[in-house]
C-alpha positions as CSV (number, residue, x, y, z in Angstrom):
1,X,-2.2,7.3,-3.9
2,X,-0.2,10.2,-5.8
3,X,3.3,9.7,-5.8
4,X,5.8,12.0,-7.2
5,X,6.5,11.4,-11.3
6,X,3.3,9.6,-12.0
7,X,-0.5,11.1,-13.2
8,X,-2.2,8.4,-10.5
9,X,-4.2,9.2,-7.9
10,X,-6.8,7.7,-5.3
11,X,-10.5,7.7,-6.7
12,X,-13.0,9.5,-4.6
13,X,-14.5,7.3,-1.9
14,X,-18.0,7.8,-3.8
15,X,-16.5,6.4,-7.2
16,X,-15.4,3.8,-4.8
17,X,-18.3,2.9,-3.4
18,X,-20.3,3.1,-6.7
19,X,-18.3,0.3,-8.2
20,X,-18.2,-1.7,-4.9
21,X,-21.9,-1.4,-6.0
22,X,-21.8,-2.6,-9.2
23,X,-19.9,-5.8,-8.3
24,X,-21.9,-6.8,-5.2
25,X,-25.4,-6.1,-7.6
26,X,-23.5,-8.3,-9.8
27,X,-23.1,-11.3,-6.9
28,X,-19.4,-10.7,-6.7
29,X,-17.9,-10.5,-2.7
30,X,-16.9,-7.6,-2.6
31,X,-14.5,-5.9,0.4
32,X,-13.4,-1.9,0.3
33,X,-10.5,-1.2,2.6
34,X,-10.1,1.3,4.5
35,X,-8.1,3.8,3.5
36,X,-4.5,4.7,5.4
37,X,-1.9,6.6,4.5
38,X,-3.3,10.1,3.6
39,X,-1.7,11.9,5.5
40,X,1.4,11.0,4.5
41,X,0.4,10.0,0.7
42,X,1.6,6.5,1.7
43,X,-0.7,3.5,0.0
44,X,-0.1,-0.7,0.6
45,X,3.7,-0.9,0.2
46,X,4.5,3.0,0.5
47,X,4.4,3.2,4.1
48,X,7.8,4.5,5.8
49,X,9.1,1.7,8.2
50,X,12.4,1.0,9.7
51,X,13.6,-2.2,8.8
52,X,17.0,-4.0,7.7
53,X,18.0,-5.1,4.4
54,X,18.7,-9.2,5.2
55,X,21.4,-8.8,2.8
56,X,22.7,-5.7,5.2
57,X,21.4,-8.0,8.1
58,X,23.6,-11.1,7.0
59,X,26.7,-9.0,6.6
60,X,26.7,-7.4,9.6
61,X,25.9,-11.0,11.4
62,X,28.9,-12.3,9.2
63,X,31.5,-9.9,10.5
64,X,31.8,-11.5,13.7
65,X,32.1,-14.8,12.6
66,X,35.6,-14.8,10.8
């Protein structure tokens, strides 16, 4: 997906499909994802999460221990 400072961006889902094409003619097993993320130009690995650092996590479990 686009992402600010870079010239990539998703391929249209008939490109897509045209190559799935191309490999499955071609006997490789091929699988097309669906897509998630549009609406907030987030691909595999972009999307927005809460989580905790387990370096952050550690210190904070650390603290009580001294």
């Amino acid at each position: 997906n686009k992402f600010p400072g870079t010239y990539f961006s998703s391929s249209e889902i008939d490109t897509i499909n045209a190559f799935r094409n191309v490999l499955i003619k071609s006997g490789i097993f091929t699988i097309t994802r669906k897509t998630r993320g549009d609406d907030i130009d987030a691909a595999c690995g972009q999307l927005v999460g809460n989580f905790v650092a387990k370096s952050t996590r550690h210190q904070k479990n650390s603290v009580g221990l001294n």
